[in-house]
C-alpha positions as CSV (number, residue, x, y, z in Angstrom):
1,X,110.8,-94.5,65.1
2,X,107.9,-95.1,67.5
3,X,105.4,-92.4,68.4
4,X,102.7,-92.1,70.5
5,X,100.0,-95.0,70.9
6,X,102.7,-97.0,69.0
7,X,102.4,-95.4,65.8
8,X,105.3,-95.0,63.4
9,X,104.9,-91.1,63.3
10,X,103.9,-88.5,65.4
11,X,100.2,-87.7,65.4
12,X,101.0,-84.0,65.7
13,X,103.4,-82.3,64.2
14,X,104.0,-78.2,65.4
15,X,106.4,-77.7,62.1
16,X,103.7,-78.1,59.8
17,X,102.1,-74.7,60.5
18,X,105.9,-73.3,60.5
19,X,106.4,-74.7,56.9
20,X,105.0,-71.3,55.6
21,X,105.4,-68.0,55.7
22,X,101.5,-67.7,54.9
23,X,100.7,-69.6,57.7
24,X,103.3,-68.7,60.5
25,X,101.4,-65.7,59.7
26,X,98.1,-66.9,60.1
27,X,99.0,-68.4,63.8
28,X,101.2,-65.3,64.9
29,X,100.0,-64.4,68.4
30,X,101.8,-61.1,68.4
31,X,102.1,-58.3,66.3
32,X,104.4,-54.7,66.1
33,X,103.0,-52.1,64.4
34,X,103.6,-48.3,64.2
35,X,101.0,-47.6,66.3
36,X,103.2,-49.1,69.3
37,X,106.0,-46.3,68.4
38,X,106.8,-43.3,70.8
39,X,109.9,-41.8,69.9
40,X,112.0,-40.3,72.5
41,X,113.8,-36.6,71.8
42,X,116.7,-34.9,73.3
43,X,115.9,-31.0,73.2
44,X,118.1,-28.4,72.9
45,X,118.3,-24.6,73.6
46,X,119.0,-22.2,70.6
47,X,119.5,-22.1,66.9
48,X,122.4,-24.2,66.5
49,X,122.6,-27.5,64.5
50,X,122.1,-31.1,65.6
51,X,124.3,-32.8,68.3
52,X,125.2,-36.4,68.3
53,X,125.4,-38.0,71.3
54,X,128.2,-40.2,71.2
55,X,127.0,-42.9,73.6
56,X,123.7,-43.5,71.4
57,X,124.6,-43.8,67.8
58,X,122.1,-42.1,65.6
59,X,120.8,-40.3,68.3
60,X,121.1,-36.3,68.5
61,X,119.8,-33.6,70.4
62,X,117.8,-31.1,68.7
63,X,117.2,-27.7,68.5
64,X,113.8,-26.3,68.1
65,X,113.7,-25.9,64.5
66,X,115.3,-29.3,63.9
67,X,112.4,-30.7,66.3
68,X,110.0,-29.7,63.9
69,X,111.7,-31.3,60.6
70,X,112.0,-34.4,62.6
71,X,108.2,-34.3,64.0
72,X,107.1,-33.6,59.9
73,X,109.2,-36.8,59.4
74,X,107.6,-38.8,62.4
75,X,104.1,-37.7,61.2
76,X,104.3,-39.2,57.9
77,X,105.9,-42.2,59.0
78,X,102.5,-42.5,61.2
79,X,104.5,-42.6,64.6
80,X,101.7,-41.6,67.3
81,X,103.6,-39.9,69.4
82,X,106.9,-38.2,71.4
83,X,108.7,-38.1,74.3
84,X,110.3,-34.5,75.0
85,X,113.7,-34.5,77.3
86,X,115.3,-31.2,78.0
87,X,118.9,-30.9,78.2
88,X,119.1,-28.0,80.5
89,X,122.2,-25.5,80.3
90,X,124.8,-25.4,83.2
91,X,124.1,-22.3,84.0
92,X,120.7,-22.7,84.5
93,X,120.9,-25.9,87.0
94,X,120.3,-24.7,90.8
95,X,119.9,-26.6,94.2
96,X,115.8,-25.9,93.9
97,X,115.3,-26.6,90.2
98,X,113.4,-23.7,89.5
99,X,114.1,-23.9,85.6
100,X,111.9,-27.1,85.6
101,X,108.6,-24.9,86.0
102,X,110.0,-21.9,83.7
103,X,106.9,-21.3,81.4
104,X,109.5,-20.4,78.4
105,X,112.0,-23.3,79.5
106,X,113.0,-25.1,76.7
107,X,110.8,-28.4,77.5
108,X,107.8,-25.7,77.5
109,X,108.7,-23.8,74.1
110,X,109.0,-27.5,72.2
111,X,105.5,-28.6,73.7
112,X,104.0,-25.1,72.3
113,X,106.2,-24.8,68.9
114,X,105.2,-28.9,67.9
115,X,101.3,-28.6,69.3
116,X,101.5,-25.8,67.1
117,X,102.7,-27.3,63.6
118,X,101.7,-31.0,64.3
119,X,98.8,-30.5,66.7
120,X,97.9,-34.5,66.2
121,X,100.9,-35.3,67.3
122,X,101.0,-36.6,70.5
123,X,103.1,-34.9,73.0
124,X,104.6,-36.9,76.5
125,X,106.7,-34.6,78.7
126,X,109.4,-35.8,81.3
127,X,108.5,-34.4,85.0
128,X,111.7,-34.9,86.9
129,X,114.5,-32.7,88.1
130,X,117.6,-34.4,87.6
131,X,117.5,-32.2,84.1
132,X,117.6,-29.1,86.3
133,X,119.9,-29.7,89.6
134,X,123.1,-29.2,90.0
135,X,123.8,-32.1,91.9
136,X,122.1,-34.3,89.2
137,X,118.9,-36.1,91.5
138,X,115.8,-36.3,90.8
139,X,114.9,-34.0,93.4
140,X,115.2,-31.0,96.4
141,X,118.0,-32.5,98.5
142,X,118.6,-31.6,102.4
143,X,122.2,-31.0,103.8
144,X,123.0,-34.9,103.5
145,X,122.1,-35.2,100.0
146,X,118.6,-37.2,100.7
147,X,116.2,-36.5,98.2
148,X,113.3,-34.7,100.3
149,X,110.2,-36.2,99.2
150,X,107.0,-33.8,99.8
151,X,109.4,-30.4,99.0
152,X,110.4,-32.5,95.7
153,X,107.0,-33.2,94.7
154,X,105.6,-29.8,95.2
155,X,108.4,-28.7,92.7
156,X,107.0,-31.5,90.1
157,X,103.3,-30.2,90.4
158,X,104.8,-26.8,89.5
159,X,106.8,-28.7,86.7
160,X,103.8,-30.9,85.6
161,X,101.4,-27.6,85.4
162,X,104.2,-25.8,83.3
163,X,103.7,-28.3,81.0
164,X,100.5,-29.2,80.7
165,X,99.8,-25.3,80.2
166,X,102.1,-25.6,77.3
167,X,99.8,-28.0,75.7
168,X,101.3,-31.5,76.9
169,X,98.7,-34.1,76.2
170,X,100.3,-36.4,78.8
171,X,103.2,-35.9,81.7
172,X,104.7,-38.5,82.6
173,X,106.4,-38.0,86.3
174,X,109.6,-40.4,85.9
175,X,111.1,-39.4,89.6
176,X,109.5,-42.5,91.7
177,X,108.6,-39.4,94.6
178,X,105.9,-40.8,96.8
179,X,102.4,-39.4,96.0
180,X,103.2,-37.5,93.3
181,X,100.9,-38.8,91.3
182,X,98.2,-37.6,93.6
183,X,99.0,-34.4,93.5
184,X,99.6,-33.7,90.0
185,X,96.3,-35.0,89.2
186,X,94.4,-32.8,91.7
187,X,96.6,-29.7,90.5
188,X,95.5,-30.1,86.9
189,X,91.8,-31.0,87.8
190,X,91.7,-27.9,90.5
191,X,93.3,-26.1,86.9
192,X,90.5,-27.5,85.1
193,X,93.1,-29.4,82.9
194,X,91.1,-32.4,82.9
195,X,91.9,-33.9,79.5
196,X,95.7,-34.0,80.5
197,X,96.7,-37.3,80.7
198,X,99.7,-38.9,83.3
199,X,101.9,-41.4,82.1
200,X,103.5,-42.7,85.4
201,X,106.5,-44.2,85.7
202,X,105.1,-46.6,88.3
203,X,108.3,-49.6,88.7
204,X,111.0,-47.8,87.6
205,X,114.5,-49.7,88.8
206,X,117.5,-48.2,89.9
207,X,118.9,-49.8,86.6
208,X,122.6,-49.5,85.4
209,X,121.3,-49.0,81.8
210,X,120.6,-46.0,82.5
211,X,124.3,-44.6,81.7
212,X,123.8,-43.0,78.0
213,X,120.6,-41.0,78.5
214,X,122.3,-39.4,81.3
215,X,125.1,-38.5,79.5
216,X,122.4,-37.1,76.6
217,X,120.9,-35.3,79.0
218,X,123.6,-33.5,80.5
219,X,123.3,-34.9,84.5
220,X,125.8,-37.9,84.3
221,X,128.6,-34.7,85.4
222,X,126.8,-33.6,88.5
223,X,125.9,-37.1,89.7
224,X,129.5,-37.9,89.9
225,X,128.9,-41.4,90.2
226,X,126.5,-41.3,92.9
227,X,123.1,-43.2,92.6
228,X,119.4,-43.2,92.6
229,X,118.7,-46.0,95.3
230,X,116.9,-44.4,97.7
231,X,113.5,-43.4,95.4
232,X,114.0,-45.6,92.1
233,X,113.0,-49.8,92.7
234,X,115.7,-52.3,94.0
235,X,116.3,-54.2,90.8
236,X,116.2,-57.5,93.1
237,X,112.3,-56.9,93.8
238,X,109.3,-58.0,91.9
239,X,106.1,-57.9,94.0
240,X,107.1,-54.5,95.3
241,X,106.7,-53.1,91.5
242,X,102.7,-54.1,92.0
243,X,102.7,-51.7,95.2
244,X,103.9,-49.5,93.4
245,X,101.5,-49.5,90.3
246,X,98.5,-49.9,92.3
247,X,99.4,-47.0,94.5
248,X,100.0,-44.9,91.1
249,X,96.6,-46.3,89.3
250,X,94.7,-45.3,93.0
251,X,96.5,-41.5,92.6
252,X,94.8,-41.0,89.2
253,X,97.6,-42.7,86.8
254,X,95.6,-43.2,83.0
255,X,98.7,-45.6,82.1
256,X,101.7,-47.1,83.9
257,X,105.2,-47.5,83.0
258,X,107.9,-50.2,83.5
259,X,111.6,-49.4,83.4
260,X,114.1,-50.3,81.6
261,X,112.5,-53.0,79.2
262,X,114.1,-55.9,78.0
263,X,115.3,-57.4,81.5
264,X,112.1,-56.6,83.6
265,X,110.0,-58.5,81.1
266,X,108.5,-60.2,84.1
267,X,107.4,-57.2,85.4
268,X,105.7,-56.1,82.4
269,X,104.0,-59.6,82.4
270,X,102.9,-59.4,86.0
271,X,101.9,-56.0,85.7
272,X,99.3,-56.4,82.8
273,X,97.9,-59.6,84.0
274,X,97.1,-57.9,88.1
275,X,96.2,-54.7,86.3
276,X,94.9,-54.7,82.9
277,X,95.7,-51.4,82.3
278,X,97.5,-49.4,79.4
279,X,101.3,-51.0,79.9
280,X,104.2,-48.8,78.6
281,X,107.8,-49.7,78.4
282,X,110.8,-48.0,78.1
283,X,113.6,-49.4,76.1
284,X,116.3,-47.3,77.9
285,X,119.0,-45.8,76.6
286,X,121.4,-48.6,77.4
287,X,119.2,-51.4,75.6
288,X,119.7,-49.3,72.2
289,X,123.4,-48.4,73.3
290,X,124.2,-52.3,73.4
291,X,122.2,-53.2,70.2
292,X,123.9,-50.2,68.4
293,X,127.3,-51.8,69.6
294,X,126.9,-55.1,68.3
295,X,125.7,-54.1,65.1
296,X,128.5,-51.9,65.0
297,X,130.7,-54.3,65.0
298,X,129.4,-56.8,62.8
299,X,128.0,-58.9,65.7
300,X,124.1,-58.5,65.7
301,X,122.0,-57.4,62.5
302,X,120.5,-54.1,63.7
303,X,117.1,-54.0,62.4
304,X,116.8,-58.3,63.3
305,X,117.7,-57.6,66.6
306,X,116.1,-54.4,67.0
307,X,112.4,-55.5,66.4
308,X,113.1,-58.8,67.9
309,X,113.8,-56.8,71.5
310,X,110.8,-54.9,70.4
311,X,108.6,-57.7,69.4
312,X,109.6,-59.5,72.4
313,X,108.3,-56.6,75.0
314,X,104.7,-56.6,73.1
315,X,104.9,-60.0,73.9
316,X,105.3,-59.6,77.2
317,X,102.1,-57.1,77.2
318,X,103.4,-53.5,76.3
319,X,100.9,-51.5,75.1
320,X,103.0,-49.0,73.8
321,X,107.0,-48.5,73.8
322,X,108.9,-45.7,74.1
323,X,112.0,-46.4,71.9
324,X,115.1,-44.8,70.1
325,X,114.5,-47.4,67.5
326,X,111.1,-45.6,66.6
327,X,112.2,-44.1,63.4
328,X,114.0,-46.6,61.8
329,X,111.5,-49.2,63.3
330,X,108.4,-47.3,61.9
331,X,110.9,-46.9,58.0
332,X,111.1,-50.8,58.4
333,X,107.7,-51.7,59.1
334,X,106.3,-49.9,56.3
335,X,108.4,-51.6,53.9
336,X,107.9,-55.0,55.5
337,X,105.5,-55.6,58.6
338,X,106.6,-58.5,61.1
């Protein structure tokens, strides 16, 4: 063999440092720790027990009282913080969403009943309608079925209010409404909530991964296969997703969000590098679904796979990811950190 400069060997060799666990360690560029971890919850009215949600193995919505036995889990497996998701009752879904803003809704009575046992906790709230309409959109349609945008986002500010009064310490608008971030920040600085944070979900694509948290949530049934195109991101478009963060950031945004995670890595990348500010990802419901799957049937290793996809998203600049791996992540980590 002839290497460079006509030497019988190659003058560097990158396997040397990968002999080693010790020193693959000492050269890892990346690292996953709890401290990334927000766990997403499915929240539930009543007294009842815990209800799987078939699409999502080892996912379940939760009543109250179960909330609180799985926060006392999350706090001593060091998880920073959740992500609350109402699933709203039929009866209680209208045209205007008015159940969104209801001060003893159920997204409101978790926020109060976890601030209350777990006050370190960190708490993110969802501000979106599609929980809440009976037509399943993320906002006030008019007689065509276009989601009205200013109408829509005077119904979030309501929303957002209800929950930072509840004790939220960050909303996080997920509807992709035009200057909404604008206006919930002005509505809780007018309210003097000034140490409420907004998580915005600033590129959010009108993904197809989307499928099981809808059905967790309860709004797959009134979409009735109808779609989101017309507010969420064309999932062809990259440089539009920069627009769209540095209108958020200009609104008052403290951190951005990119959605789903896994196939938008680019975005994630681009995002951090123009920005430099706090980066979130969402692995969706569908990433999990698919991971779950495989495992499932013998084809992937769950927790390999699992904090590869995660590893790979901190890679790609995440900050912070909300997950439904979380839990099991977090149990994994402590035994053996990656």
């Amino acid at each position: 063999m002839t290497g460079m400069g006509g030497n019988s060997f190659p003058k560097t060799r990158m396997r040397r440092m990968r002999r080693d666990e010790f020193s693959r360690r000492l050269m890892r560029e990346t690292h996953l720790s709890v401290d990334s971890l927000i766990y997403p919850i499915f929240v539930v009215e009543g007294r009842g027990e815990r209800q799987p949600v078939a699409s999502m193995p080892g996912i379940e919505r939760l009543p109250v009282a179960h909330l609180l036995r799985e926060c006392e889990a999350l706090v001593r497996l060091k998880i920073p913080a959740i992500a609350l998701f109402p699933v709203t009752p039929e009866a209680k879904k209208t045209l205007d969403a008015r159940e969104a803003w209801n001060p003893e809704g159920i997204a409101q009575a978790a926020v109060r009943a976890v601030k209350r046992e777990f006050p370190d906790l960190g708490v993110i709230t969802d501000v979106a309608l599609d929980p809440f309409t009976t037509h399943g959109q993320d906002g006030i349609i008019d007689e065509h079925g276009y989601v009205m945008n200013d109408v829509t986002v005077e119904t979030l500010v309501r929303q957002a209010r209800s929950h930072a009064d509840a004790g939220a310490d960050i909303v996080a608008p997920s509807d992709m409404m035009d200057g909404r971030i604008g206006a919930i920040r002005t509505a809780l600085e007018t309210a003097g909530l000034v140490h409420t944070r907004i998580l915005a979900y600033a590129s959010k694509y009108a993904s197809s991964f989307y499928g099981p948290f809808r059905d967790a949530v309860g709004s797959a049934a009134q979409l009735k296969g109808g779609n989101k195109h017309t507010y969420q991101m064309d999932i062809a478009n990259s440089d539009e997703a920069l627009r769209e963060v540095a209108l958020d950031i200009s609104e008052g945004a403290d951190m951005v969000m990119v959605k789903p995670g896994l196939p938008y890595l680019d975005i994630v990348r681009r995002v951090k590098d123009e920005f430099g500010m706090p980066t979130l990802v969402y692995q969706v419901s569908g990433e999990y679904s698919m991971i779950m799957a495989a495992a499932g049937n013998g084809w992937l290793n769950e927790r390999a796979a699992a904090l590869e996809a995660l590893m790979c998203i901190k890679r790609a600049g995440a900050d912070a990811i909300l997950t439904y791996f979380a839990k099991r992540a977090a149990e994994w980590l402590a035994r053996e950190p990656v």
